[in-house]
PDBQT receptor file of N, H, CA, C and O in Angstrom, charges set to zero:
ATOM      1  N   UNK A   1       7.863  -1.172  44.718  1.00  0.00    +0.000 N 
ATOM      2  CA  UNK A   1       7.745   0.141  44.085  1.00  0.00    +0.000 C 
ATOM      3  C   UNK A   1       8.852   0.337  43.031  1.00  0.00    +0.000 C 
ATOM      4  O   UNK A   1       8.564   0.797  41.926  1.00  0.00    +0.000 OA
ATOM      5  N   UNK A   2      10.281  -0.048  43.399  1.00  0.00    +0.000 N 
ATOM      6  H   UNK A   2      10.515  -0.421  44.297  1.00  0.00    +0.000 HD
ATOM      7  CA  UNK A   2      11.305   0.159  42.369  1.00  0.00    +0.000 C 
ATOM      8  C   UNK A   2      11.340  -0.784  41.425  1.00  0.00    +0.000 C 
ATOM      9  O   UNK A   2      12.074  -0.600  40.454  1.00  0.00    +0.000 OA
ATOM     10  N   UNK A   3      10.601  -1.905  41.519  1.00  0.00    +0.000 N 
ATOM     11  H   UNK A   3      10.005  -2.055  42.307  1.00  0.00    +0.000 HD
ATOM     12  CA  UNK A   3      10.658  -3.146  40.327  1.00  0.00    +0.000 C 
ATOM     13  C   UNK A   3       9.322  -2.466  39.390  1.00  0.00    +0.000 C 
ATOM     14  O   UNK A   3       9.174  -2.639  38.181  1.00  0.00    +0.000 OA
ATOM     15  N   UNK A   4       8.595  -1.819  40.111  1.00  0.00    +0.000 N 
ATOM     16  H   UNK A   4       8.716  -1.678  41.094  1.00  0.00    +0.000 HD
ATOM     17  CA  UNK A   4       7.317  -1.259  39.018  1.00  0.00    +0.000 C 
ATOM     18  C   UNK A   4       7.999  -0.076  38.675  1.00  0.00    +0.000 C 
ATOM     19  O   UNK A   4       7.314   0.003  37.655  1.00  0.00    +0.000 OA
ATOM     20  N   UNK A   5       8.620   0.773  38.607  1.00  0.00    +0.000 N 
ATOM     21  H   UNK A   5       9.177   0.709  39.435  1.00  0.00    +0.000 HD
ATOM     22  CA  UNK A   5       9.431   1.352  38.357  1.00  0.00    +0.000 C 
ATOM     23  C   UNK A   5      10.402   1.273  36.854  1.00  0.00    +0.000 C 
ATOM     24  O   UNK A   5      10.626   2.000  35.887  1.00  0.00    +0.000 OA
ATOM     25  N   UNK A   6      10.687   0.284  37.214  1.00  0.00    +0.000 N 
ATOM     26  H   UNK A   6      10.505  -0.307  38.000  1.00  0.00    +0.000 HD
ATOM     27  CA  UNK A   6      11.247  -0.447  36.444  1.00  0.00    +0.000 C 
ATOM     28  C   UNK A   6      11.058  -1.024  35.448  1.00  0.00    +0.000 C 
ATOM     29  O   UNK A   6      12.024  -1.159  34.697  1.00  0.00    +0.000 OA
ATOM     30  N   UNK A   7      10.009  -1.476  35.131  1.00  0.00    +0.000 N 
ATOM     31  H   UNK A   7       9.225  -1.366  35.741  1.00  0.00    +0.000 HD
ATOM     32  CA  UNK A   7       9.109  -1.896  34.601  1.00  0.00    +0.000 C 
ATOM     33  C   UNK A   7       8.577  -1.329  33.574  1.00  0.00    +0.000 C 
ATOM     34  O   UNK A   7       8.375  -1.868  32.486  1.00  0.00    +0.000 OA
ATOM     35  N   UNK A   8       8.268   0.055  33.956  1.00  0.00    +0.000 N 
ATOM     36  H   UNK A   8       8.432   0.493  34.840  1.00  0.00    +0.000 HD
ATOM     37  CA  UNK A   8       7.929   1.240  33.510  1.00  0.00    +0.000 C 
ATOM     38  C   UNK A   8       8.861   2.113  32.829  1.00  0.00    +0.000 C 
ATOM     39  O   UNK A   8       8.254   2.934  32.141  1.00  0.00    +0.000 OA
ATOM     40  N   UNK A   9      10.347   2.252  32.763  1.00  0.00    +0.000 N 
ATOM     41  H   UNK A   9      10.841   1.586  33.322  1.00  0.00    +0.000 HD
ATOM     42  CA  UNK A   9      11.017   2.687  32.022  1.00  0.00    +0.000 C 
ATOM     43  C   UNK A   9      11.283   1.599  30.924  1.00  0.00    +0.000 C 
ATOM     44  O   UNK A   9      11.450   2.093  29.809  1.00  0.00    +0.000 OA
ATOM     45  N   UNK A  10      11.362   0.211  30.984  1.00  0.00    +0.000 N 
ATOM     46  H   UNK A  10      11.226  -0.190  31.890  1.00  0.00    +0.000 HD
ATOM     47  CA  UNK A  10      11.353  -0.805  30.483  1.00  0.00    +0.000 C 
ATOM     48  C   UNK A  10      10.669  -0.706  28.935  1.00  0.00    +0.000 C 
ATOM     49  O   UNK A  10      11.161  -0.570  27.815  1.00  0.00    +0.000 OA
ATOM     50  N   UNK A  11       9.615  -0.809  29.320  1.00  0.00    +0.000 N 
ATOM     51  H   UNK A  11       9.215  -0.919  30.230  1.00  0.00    +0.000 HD
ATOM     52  CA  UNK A  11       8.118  -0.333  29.029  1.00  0.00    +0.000 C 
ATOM     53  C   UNK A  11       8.149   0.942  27.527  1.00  0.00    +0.000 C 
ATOM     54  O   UNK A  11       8.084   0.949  26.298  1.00  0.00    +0.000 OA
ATOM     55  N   UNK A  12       8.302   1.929  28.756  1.00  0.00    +0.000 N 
ATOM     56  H   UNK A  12       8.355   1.924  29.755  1.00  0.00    +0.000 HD
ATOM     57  CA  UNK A  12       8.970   3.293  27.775  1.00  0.00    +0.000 C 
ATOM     58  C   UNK A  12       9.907   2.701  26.577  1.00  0.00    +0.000 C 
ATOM     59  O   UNK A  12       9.601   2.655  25.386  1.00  0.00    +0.000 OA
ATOM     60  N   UNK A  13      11.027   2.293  27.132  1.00  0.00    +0.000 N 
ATOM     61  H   UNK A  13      11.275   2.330  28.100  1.00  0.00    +0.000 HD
ATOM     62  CA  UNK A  13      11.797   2.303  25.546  1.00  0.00    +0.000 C 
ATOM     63  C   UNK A  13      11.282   1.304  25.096  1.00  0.00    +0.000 C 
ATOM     64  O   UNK A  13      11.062   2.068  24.156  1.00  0.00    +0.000 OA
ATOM     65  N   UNK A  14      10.860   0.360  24.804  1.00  0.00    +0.000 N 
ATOM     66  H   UNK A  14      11.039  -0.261  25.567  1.00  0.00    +0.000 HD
ATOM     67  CA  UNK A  14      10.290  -0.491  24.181  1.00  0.00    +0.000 C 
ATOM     68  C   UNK A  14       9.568  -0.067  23.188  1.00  0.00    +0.000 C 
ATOM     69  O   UNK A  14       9.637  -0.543  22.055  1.00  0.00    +0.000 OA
ATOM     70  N   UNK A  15       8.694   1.012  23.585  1.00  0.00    +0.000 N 
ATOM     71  H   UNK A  15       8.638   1.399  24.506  1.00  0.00    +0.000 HD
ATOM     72  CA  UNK A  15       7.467   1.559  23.239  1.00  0.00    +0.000 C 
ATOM     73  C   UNK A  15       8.485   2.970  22.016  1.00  0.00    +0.000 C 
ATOM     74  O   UNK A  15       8.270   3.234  20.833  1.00  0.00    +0.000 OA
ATOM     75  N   UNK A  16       9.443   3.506  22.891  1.00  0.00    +0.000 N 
ATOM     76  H   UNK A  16       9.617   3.292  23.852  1.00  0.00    +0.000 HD
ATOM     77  CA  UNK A  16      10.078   4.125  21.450  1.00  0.00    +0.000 C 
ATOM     78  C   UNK A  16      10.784   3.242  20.646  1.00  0.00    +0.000 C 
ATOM     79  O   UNK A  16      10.904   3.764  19.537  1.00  0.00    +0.000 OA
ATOM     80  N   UNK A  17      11.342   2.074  20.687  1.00  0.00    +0.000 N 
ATOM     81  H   UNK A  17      11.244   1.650  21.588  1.00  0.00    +0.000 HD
ATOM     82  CA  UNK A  17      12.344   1.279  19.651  1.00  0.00    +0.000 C 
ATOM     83  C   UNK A  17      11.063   1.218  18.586  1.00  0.00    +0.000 C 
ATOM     84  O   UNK A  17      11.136   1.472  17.384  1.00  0.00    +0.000 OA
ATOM     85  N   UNK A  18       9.971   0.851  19.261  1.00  0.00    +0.000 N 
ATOM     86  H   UNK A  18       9.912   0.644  20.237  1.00  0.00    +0.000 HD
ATOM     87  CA  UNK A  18       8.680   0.277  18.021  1.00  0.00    +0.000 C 
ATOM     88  C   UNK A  18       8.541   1.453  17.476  1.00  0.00    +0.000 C 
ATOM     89  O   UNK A  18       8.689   1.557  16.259  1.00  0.00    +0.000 OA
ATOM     90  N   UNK A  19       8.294   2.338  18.099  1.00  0.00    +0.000 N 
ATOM     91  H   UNK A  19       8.173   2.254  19.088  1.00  0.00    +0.000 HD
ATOM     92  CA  UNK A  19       7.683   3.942  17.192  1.00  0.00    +0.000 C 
ATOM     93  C   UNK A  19       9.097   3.426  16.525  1.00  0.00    +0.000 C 
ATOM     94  O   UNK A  19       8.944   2.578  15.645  1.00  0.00    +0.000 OA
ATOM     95  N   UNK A  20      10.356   3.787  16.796  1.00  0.00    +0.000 N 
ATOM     96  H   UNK A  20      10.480   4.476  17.511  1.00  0.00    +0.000 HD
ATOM     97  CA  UNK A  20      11.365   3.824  15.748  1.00  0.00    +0.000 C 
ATOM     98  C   UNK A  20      11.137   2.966  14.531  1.00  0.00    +0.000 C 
ATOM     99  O   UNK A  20      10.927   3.355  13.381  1.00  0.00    +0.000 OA
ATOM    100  N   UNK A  21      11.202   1.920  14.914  1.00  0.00    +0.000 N 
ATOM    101  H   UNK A  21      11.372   1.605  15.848  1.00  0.00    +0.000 HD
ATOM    102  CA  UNK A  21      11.020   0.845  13.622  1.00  0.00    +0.000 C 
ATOM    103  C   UNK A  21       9.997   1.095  13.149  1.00  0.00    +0.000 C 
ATOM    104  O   UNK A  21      10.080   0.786  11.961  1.00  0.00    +0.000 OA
ATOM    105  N   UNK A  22       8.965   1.515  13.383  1.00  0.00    +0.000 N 
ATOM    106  H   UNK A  22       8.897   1.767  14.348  1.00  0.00    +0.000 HD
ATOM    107  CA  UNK A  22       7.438   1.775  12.971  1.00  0.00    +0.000 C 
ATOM    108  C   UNK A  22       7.849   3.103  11.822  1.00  0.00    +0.000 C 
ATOM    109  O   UNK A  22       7.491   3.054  10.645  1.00  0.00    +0.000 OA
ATOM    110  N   UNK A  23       8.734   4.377  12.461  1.00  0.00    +0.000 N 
ATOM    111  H   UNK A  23       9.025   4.416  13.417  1.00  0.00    +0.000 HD
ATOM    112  CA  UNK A  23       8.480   5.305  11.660  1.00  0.00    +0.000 C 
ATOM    113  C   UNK A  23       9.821   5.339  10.576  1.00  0.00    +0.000 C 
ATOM    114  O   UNK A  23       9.983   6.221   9.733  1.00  0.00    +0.000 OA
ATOM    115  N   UNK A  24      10.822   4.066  10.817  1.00  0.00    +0.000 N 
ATOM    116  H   UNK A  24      10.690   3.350  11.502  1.00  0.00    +0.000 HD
ATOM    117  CA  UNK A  24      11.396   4.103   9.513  1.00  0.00    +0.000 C 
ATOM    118  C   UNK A  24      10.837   3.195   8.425  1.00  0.00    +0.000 C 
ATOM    119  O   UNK A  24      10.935   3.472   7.230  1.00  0.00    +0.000 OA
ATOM    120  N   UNK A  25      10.299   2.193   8.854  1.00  0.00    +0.000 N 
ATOM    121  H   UNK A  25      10.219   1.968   9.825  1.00  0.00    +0.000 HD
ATOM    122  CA  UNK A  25       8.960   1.617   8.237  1.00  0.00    +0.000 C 
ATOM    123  C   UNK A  25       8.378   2.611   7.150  1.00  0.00    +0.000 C 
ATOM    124  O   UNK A  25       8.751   2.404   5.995  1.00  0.00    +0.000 OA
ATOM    125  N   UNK A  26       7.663   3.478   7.338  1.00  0.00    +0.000 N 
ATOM    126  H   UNK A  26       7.360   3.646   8.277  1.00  0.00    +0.000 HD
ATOM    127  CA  UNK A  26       6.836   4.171   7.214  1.00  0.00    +0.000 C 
ATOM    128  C   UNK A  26       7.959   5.065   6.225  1.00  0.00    +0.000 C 
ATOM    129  O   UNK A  26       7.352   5.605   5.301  1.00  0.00    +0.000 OA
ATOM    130  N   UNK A  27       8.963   5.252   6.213  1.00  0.00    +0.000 N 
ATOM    131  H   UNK A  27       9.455   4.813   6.964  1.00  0.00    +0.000 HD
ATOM    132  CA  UNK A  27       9.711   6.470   5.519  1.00  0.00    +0.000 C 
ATOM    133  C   UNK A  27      10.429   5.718   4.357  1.00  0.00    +0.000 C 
ATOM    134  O   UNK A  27      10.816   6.261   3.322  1.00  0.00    +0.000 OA
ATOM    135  N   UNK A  28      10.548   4.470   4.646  1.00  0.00    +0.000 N 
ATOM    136  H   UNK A  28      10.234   4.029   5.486  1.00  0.00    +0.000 HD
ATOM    137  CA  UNK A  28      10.909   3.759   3.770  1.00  0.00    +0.000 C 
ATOM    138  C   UNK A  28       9.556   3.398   2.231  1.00  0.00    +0.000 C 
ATOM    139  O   UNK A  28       9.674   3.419   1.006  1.00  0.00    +0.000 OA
ATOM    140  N   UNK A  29       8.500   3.131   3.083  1.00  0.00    +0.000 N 
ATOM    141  H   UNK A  29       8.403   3.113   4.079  1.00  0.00    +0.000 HD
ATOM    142  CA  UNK A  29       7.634   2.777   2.058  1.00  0.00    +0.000 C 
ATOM    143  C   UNK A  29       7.165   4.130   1.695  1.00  0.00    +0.000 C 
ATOM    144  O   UNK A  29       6.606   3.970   0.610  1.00  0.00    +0.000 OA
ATOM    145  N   UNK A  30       7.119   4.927   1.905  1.00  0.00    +0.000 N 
ATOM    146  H   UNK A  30       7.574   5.057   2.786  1.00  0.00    +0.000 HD
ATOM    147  CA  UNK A  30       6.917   6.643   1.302  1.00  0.00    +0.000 C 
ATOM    148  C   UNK A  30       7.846   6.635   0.215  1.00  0.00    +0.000 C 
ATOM    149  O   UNK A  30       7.514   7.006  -0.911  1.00  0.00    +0.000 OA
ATOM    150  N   UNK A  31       9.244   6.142   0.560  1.00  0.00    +0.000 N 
ATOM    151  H   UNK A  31       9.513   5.841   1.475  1.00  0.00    +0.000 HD
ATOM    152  CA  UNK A  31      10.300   6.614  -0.558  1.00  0.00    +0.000 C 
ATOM    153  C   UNK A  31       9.819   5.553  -1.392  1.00  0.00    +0.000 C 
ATOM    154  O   UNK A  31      10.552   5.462  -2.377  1.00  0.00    +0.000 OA
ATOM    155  N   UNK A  32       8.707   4.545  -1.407  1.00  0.00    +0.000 N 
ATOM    156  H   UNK A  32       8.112   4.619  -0.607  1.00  0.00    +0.000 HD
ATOM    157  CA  UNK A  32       9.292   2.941  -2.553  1.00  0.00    +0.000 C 
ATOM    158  C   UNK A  32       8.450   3.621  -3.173  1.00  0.00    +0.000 C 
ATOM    159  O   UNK A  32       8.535   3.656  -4.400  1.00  0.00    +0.000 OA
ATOM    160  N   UNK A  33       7.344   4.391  -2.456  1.00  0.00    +0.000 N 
ATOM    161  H   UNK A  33       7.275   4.362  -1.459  1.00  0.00    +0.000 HD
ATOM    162  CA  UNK A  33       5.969   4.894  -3.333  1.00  0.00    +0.000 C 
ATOM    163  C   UNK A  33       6.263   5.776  -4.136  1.00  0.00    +0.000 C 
ATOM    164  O   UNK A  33       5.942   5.730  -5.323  1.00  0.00    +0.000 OA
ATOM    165  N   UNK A  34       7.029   6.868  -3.515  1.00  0.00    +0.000 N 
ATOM    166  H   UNK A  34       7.291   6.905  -2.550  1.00  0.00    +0.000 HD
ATOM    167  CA  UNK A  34       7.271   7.760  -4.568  1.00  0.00    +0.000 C 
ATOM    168  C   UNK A  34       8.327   7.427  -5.655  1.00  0.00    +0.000 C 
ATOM    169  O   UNK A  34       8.235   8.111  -6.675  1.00  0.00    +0.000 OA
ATOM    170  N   UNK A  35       9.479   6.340  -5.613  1.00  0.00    +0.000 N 
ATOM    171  H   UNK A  35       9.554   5.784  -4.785  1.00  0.00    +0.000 HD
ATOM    172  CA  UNK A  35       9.663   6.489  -6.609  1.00  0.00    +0.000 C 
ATOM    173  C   UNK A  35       8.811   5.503  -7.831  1.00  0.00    +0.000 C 
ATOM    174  O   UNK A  35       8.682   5.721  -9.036  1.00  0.00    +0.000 OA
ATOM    175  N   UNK A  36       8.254   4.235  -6.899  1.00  0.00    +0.000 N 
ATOM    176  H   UNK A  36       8.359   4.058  -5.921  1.00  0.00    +0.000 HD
ATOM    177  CA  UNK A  36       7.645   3.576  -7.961  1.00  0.00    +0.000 C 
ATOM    178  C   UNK A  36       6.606   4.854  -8.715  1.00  0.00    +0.000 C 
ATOM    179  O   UNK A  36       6.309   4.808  -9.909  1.00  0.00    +0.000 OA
ATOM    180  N   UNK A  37       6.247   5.707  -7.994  1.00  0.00    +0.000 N 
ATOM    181  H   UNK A  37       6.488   5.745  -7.024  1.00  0.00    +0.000 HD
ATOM    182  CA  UNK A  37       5.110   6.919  -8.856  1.00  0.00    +0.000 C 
ATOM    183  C   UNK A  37       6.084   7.285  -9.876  1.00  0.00    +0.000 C 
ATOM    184  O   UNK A  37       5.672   7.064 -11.015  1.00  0.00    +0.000 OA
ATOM    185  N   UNK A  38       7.341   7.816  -9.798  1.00  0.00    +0.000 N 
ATOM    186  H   UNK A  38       7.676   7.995  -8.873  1.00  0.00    +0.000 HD
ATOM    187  CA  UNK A  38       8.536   8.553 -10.379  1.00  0.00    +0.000 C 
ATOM    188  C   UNK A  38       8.613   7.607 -11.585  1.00  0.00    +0.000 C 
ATOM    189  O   UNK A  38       8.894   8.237 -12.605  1.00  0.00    +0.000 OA
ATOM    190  N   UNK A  39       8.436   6.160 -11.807  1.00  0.00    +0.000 N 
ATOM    191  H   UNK A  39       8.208   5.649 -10.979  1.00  0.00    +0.000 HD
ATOM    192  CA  UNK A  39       9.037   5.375 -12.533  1.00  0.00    +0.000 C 
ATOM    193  C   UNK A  39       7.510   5.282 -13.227  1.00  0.00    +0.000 C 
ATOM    194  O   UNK A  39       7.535   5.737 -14.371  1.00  0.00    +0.000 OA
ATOM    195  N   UNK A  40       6.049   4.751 -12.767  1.00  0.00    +0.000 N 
ATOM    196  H   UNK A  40       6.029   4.382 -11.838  1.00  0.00    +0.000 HD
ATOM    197  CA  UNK A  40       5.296   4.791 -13.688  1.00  0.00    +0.000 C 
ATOM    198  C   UNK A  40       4.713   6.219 -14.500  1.00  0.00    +0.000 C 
ATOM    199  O   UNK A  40       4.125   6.320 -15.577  1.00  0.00    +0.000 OA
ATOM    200  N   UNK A  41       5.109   7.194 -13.572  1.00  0.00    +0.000 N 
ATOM    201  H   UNK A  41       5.586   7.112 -12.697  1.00  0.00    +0.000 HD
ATOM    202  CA  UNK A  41       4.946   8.726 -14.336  1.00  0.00    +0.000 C 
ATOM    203  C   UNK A  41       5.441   9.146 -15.007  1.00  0.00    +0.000 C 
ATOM    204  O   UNK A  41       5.027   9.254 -16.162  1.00  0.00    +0.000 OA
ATOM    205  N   UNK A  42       7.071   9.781 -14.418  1.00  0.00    +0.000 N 
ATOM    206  H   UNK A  42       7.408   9.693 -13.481  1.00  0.00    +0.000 HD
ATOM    207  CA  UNK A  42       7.821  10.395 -15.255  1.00  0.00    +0.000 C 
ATOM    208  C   UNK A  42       8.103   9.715 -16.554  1.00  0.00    +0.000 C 
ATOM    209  O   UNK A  42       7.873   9.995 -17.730  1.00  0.00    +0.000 OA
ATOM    210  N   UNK A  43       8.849   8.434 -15.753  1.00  0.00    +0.000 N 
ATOM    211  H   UNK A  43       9.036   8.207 -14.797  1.00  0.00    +0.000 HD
ATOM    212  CA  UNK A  43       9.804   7.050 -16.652  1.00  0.00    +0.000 C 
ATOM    213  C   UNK A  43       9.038   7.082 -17.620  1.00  0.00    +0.000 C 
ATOM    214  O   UNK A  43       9.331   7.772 -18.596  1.00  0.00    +0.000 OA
ATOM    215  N   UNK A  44       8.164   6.525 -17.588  1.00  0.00    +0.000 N 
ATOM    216  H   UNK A  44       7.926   5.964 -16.795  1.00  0.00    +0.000 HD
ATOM    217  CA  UNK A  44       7.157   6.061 -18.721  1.00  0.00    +0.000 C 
ATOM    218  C   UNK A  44       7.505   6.505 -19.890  1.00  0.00    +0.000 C 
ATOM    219  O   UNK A  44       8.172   5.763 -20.611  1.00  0.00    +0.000 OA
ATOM    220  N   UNK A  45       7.080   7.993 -20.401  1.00  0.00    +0.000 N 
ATOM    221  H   UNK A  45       6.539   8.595 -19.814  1.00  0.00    +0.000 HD
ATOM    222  CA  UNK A  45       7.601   8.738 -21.392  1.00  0.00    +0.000 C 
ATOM    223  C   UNK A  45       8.943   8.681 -21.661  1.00  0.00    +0.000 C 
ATOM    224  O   UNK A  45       9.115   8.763 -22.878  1.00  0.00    +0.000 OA
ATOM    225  N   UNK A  46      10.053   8.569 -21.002  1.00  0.00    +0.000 N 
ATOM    226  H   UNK A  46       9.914   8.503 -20.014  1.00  0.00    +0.000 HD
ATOM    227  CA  UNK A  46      11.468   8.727 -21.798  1.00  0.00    +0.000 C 
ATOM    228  C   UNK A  46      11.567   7.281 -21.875  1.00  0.00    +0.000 C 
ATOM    229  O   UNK A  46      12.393   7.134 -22.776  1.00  0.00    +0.000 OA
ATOM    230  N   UNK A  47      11.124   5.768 -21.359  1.00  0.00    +0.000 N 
ATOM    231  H   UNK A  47      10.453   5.888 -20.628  1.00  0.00    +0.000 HD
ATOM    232  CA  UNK A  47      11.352   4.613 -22.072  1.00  0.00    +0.000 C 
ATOM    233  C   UNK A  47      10.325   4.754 -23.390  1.00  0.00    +0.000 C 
ATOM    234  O   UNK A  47      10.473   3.649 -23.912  1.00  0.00    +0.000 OA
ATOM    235  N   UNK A  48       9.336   5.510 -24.252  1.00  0.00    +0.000 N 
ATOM    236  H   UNK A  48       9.215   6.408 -23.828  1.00  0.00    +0.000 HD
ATOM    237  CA  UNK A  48       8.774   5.585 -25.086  1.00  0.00    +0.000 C 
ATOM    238  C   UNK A  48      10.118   6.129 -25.826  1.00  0.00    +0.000 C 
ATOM    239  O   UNK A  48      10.706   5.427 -26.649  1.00  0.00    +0.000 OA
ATOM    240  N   UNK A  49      10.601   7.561 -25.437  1.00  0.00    +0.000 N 
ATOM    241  H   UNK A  49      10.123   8.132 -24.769  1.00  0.00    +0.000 HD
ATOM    242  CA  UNK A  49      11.436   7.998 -26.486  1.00  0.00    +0.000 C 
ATOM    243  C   UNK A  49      12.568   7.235 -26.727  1.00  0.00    +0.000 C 
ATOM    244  O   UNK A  49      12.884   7.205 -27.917  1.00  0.00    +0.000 OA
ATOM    245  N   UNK A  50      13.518   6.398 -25.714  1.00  0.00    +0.000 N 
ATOM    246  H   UNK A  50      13.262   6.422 -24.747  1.00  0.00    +0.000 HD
ATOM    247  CA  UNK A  50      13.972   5.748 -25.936  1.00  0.00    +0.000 C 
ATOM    248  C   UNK A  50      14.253   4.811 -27.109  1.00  0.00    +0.000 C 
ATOM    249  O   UNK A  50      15.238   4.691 -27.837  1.00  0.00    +0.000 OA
ATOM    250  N   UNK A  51      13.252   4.278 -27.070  1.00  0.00    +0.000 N 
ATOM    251  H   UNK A  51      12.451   4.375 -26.479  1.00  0.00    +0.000 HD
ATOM    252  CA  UNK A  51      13.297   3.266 -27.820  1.00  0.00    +0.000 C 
ATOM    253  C   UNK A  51      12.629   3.774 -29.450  1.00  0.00    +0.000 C 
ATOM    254  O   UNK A  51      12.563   2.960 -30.370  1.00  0.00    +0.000 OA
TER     255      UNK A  51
């Protein structure tokens, strides 16, 4: 009973480390998206005036 127990909290964090890595995953490629959007949107126009 205490080794299934065990097992089972085991289990549990495992299961949050992945959500963790999963949801900085996820916050990371949100930020690449938005700025690559930032760079083909905004950017765009001031490397025109730029130059």
């Amino acid at each position: 009973m205490s080794d299934n127990d065990g097992k089972e909290e085991t289990m549990q964090a495992d299961q949050k480390d992945l959500f963790r890595e999963l949801s900085r995953e996820q916050a990371e490629a949100e930020k690449a998206l938005e700025e690559e959007q930032e760079r083909s949107g905004s950017a765009k126009p001031q490397d025109e005036s730029d130059d």
